[in-house]
C-alpha positions in Angstrom: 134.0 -46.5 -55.9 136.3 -43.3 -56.4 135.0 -40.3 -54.8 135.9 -38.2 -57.9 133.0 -37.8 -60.4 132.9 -40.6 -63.4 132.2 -39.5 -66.7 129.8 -42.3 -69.2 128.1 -42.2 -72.4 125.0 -43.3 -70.5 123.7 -44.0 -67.2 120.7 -46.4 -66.9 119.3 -46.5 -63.3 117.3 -49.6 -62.8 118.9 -53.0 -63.9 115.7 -54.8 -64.8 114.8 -56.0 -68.5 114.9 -53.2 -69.8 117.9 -51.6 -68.4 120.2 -54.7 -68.8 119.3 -55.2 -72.1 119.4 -51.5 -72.7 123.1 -51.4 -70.9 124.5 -54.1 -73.3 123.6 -53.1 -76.7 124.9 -49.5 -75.5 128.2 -51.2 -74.6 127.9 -53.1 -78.0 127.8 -49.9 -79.7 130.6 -48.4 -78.6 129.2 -45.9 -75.2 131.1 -46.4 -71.8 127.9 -47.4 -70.5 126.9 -47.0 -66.5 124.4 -49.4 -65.0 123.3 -48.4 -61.7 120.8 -51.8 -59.5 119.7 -51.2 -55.8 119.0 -54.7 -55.4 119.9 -58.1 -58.7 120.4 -57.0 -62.0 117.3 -59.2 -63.6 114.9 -57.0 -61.5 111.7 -57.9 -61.2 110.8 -59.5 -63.9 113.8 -62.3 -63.0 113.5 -62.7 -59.3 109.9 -61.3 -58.1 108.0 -62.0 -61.3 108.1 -63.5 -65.0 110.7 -66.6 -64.0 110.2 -67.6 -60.7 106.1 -67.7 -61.5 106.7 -70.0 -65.0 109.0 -71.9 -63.0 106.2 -72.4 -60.5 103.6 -73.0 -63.0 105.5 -74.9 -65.2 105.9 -77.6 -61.9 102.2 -77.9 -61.2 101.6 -78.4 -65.4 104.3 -81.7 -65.1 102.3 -82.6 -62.2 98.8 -82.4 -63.9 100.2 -84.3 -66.6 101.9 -87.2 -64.5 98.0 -87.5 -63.1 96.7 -88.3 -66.7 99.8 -91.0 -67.4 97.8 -93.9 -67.7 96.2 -92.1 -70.7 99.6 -91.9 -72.2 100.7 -95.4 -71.7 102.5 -94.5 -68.7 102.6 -96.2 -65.4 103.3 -94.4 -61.9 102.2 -94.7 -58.9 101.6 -92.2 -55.5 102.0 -89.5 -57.4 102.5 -86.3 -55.1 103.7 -82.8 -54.6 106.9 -81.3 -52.7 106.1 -77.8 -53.0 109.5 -77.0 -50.9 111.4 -78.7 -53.7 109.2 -76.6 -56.6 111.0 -73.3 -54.8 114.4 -75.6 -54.8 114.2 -75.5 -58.6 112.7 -72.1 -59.0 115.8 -70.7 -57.4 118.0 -72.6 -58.8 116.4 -71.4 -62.3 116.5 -67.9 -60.9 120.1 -68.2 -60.3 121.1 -69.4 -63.3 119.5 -67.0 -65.2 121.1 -64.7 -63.3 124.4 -65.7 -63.4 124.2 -65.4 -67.2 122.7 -61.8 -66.8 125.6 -60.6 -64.9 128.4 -62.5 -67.1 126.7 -61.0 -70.3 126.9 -57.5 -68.6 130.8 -58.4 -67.9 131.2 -59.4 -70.6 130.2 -56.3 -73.0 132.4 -53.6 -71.0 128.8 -52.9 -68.7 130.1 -50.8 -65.5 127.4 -51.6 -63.1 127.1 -49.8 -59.7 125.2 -51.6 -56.7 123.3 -49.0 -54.8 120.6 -46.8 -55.9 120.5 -44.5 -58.5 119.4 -40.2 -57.3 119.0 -37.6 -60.5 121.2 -34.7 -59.9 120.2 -33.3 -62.9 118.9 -34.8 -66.3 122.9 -35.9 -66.7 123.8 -36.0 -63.4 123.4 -39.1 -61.3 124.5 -39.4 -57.4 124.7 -43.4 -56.1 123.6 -44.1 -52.5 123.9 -47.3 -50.3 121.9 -47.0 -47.3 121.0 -43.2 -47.9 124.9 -42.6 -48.3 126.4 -40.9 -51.3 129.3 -43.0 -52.3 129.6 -41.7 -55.6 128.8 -39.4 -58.7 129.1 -39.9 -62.0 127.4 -38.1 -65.2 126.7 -38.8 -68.9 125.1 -36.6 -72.1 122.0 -39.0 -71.5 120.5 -40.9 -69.0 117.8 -43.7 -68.6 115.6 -44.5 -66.2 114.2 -47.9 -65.6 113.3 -48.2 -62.4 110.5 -50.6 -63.1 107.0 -51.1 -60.6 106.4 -52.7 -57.6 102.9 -54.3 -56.4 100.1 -52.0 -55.4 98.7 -52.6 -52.4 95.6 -49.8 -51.0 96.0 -47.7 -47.9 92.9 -49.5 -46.7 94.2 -53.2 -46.6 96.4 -54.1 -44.3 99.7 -55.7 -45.6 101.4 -58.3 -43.2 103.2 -60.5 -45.6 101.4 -63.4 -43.9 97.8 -63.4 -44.2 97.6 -60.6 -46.6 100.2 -61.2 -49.3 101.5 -59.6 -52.5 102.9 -61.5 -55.5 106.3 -60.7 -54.0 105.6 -62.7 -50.4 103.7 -66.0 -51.7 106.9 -66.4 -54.1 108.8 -66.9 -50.6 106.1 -68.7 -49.6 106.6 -72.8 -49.3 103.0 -73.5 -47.2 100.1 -75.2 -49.4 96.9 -72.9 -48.1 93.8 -74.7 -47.7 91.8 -71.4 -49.4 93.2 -68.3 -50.3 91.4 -65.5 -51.8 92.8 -63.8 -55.1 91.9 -59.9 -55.3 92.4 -59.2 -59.3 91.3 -61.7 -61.8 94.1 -60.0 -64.8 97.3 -62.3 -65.7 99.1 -62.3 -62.1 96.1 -63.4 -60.7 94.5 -66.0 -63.0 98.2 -67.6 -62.6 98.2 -68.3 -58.9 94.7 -68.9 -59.2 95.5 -72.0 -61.3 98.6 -72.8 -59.1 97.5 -73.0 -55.9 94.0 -75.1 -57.8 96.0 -77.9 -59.2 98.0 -77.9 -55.3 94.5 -78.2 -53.8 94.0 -75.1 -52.5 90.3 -73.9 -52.7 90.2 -70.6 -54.3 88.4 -67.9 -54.8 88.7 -65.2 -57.1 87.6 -61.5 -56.6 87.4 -59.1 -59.8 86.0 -55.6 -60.0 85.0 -55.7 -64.3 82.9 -58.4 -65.9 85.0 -61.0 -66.3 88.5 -62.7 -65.7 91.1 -61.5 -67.6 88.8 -58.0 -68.2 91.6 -57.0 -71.2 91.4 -60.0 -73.5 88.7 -61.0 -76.3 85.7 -61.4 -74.3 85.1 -65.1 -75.9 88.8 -66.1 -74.6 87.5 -65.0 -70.8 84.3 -66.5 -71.1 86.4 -69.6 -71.8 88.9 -69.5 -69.2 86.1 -68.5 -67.2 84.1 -71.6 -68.1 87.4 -73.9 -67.4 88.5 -72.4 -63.7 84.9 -73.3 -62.7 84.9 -76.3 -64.1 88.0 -77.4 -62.3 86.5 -75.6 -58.6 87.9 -72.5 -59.0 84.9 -69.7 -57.3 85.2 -66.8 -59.7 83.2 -63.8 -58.2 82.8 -60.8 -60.7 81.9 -57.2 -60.6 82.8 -57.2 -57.3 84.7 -55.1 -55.2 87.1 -55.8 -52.5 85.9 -53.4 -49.3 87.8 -54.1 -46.3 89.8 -57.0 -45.0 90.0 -58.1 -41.2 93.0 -59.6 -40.3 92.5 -62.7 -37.4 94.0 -66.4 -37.7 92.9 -65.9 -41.6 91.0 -63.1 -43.6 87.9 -62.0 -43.4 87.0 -59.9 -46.5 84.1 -57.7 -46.9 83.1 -57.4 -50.5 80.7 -55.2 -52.7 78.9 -56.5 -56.0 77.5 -54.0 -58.7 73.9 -54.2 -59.6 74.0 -56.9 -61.9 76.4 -59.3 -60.0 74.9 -62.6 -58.8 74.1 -62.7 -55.3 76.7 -64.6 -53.3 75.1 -67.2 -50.5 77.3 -65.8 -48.2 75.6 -62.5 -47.4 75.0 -60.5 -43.9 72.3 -57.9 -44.4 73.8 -55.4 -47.5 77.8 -57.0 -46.8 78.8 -59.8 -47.9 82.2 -61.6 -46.6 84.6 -64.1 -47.5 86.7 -66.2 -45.4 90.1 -67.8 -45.9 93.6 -68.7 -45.0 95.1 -66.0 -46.8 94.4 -63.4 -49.4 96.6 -62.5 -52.2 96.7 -59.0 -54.0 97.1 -59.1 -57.4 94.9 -55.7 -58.6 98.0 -54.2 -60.0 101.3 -52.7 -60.0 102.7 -48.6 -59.7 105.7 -47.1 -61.2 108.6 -47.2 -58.9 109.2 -43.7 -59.7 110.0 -42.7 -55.7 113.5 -41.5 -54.6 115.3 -41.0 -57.9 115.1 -37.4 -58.3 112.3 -36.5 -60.7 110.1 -34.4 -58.4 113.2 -31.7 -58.8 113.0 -31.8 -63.1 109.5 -30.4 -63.5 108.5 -33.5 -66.2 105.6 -34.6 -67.8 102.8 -37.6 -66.7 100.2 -39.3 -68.3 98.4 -40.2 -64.7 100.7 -41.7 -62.6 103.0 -42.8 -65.9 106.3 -40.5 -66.6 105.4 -38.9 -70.7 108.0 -40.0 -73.2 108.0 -39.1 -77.0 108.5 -41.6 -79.7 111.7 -42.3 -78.8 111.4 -42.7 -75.3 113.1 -39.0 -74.2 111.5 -37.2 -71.6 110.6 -33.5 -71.3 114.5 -33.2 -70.5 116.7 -33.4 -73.1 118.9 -36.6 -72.8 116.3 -38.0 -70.2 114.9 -40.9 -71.1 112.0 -43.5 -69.4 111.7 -47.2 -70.4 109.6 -49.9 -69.6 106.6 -50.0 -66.4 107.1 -46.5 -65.4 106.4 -45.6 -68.4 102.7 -46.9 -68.7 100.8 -50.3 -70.4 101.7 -52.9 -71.2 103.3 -53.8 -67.8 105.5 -56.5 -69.3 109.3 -57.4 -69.4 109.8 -57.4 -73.5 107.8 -54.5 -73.8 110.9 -52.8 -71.8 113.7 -54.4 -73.2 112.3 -53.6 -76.7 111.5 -49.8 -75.2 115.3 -50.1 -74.1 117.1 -51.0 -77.7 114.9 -48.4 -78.9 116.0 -45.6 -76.9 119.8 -46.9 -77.4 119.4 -46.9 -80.6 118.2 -43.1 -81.0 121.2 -42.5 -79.1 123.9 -43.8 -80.7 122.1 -42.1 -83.8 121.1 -44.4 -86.1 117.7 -44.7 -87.9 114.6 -46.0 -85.2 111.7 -47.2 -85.8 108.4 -46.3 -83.2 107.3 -49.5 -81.3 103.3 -50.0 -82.6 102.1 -51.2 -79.0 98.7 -52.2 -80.5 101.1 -55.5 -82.0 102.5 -56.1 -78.6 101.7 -60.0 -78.0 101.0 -60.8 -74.4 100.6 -64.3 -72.6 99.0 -65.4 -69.6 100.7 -69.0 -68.6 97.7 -70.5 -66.8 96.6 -74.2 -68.4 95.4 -73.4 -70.8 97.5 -70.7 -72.0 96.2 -67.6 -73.2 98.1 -65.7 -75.7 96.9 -62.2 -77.7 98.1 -60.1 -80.2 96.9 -56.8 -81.3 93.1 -55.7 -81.0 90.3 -57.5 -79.7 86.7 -58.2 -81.7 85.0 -55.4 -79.1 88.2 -52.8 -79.3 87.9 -53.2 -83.4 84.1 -52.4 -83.6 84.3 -49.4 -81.2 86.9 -48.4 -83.6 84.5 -48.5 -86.1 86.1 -51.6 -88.0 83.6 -53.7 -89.8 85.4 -57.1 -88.8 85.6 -60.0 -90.0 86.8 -62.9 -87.9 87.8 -66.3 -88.3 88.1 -69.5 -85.6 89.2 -72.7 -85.3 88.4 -74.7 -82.6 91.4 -77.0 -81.2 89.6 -80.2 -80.5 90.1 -80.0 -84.5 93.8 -80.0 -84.5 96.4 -83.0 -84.9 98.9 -82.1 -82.9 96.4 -80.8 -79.4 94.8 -84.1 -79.7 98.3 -85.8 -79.9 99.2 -84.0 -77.2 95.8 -84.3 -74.8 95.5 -80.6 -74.8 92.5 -79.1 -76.2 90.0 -78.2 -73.6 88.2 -75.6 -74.9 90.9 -74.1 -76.5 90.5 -71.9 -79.9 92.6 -69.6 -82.2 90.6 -66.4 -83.3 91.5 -64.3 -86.1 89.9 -60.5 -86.2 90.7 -58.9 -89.9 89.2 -56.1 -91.5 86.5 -56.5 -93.4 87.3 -54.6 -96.4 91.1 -55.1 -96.7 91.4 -58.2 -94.9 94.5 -57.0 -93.0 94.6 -58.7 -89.6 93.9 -56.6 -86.3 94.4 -59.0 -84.1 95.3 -62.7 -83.2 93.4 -64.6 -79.9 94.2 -67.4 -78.6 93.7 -70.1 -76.0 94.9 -73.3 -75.5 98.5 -75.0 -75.0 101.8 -73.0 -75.6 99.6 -71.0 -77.8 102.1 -67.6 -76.6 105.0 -69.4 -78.6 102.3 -68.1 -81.7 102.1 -65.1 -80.6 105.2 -63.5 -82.0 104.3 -64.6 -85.8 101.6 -62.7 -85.8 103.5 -59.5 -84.1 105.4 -59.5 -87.5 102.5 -60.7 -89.4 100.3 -57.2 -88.6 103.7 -55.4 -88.5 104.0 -56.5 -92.6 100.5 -55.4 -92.5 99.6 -58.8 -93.5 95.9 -59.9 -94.5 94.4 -63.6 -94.0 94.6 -64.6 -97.3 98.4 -64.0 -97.1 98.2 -66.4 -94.4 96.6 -68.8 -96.6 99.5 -68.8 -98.6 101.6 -69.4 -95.7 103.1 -73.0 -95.7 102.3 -74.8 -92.1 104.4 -77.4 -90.7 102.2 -80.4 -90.3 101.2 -81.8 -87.6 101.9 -78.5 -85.4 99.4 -76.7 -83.1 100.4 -73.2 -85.6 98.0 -75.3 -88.0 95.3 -74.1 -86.2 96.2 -70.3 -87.5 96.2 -71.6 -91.4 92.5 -72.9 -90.6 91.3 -70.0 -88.7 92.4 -67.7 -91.8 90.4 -70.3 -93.9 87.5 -69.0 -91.6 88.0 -66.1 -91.8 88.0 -66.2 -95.9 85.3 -68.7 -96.5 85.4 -71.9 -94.4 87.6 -74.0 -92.4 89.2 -77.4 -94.1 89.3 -79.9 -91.5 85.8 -79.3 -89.7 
């Protein structure tokens, strides 16, 4: 790197999904675009998170189907697991993907810097390796996208062995015989049904009511209702307290008031054993060492303040993606990115409407969600109407063998009948999700969806009936 200062269009510190994707439509737009990545462009979401999970999970789903094969017509015999060779593939998925990710960069004219990215000054950027400057360049606007990292509490004690984050157990080749899952949201009910279906007994620990605490309550009752039915111990309004570290875990927990009484109890504490114990309770904005304590901005909590266009207090300072607050998710960033780009290069933007931001959890069953739940509507003083339709009822789940439980569940407004949100759970039901993002973005209504046309037979049926529900009754139950 020359030791003379650079001069860019923009610099975008933090080569994750957001600040790739960010970095590329810049180039494509004409700016001599600076991307600066401490560690793979990809970030997280490629190689500690969103891939290397789905790759995971998408392994022990072929396996619980090749256990049903007989069903299908299919003969095999000693069917088993090689969780080494799961890893083998999720690498080799990993590094495919990334491959592509730094061609495409290549590609569109992307200058990318390896080292990590230091603020100067809200156009002024220094690039370190090792905590050496090896170089300075500067633009008219800069982004950060810096992403999150796990959170892990002063009070545990982190060894990457017993006590793990979601970034150790994807390093991780052992099958536990029990592990322990503190936080019951999406990172958690994943590994949850993971290490189940690899015949680990697990146990999950969750502070609020109910797994999944931010989806319709129905669709967590149901999850709920399947993870116990398959062994899973789900333990509810309960807190984790303190965790001893020796040849395992030994977790002290606390329950609210109106939390069942474990059988494991020891006077007013009540502990846990296991192997291992994974945090999953959340994730905070990797926001450390890049120069912001020195530019007086603007929080919400822990969460840097943007406006609609995703500029900061400073003028030409912008914030994307998990740093920037909920939802913690990979297309919420990249869509954050084009935006700010876009206001850059100057042409016309629209806001991003984060109440139609669809999210997915890819435990079997899925669970997919668009937009407000049944509860969030009615405190919003909505009178709702809602419509559902259950999948046992559907041509292509039963073709398929994937039903259990599953539903789709349609919240309108009652008096319009525009649709406020879209709940799902069942098989592949995120691939849904993104049709009903535009649907509530068109402010569409269920009778609209009536008049949709729905290939037949398709698990998207199941949306054409739940409108029906919602309007006056279902056709095929």
């Amino acid at each position: 790197m020359p030791e003379r200062i650079s001069a860019f269009d923009l610099i975008i510190i933090g080569g994750g999904p957001g600040g790739y994707v960010a970095a590329i439509k810049a180039a494509q737009s004409g700016m001599r675009t600076a991307l600066i990545e401490k560690g793979k462009v990809g970030g997280t979401c490629l190689h500690w998170g969103c891939i290397p999970t789905k790759a995971l999970l998408h392994s022990a789903d072929l396996y619980m189907k090749f256990l049903r094969a007989r069903e299908f017509g299919i003969v095999v015999d000693k069917v088993s697991i090689n969780y080494p060779q799961f890893h083998r593939r999720k690498e080799a998925v990993v590094d495919r993907l990334f491959q592509g990710t730094q061609f495409l960069l290549k590609k569109n004219g992307v200058e990318l810097f390896l080292g990590e990215g230091e603020l100067t000054s809200s156009g002024g950027v220094v690039i370190k390796k090792n905590g050496t400057d090896v170089g300075k360049i500067t633009a008219k606007n800069v982004i950060l996208a810096t992403g999150s990292v796990p959170l892990i509490p002063d009070s545990i004690p982190h060894d990457g062995k017993y006590v793990l984050t979601s970034d150790d157990i994807l390093v991780w080749e052992e099958i536990p015989k029990s592990i322990i899952i503190a936080g019951g949201g999406a990172v958690g009910t994943e590994f949850a049904h993971l290490f189940n279906v690899l015949g680990t007994k697990v146990t999950i620990i969750e502070l609020l009511e109910d797994v999944l605490p931010a989806e319709d309550k129905e669709i967590s009752a149901t999850l709920r209702k399947i993870f116990n039915k398959r062994g899973i111990d789900i333990q509810t309004n309960t807190s984790l307290e303190k965790v001893i570290i020796d040849n395992g875990v030994r977790v002290e927990i606390k329950r609210k008031n109106n939390a069942p009484q474990s059988p494991i109890a020891n006077g007013n504490k009540e502990f846990i054993e296991a192997d291992h114990l994974l945090l999953a309770l959340s994730r905070k904005p990797a926001l450390s060492d890049i120069g912001i304590e020195k530019l007086s901005l603007s929080f919400k909590g822990k969460y840097l303040q943007t406006n609609e266009v995703m500029e900061t207090d400073k003028a030409g300072l912008f914030a994307i993606g998990d740093i920037t607050g909920p939802p913690l998710l990979a297309h919420k960033a990249s869509n954050e990115g084009l935006l700010a780009v876009s206001h850059i290069a100057g042409k016309e933007t629209t806001p991003i409407n984060y109440q139609n931001i669809p999210g997915v959890t890819y435990c079997l069953p899925q669970v997919g969600s668009m937009g407000l739940t049944q509860e969030e509507a009615e405190k919003r003083n909505y009178k709702t109407r809602v419509g559902k339709f259950p999948l046992i009822a559907n041509s292509k789940a039963i073709i398929d063998g994937e039903y259990e439980d599953g539903f789709i569940k349609i919240v309108t407004d009652d008096k319009y009948g525009e649709i406020l949100g879209v709940h799902a759970i069942g098989p592949n039901v995120g691939e849904l999700m993104w049709g009903m993002s535009l649907a509530t973005i068109l402010e569409g209504t269920a009778h609209e969806l009536l008049n949709t046309i729905f290939p037949h037979p398709t698990l998207s049926e199941a949306i054409l009936e739940a409108a029906h529900a919602v309007v006056d009754r279902p056709i095929h139950m």
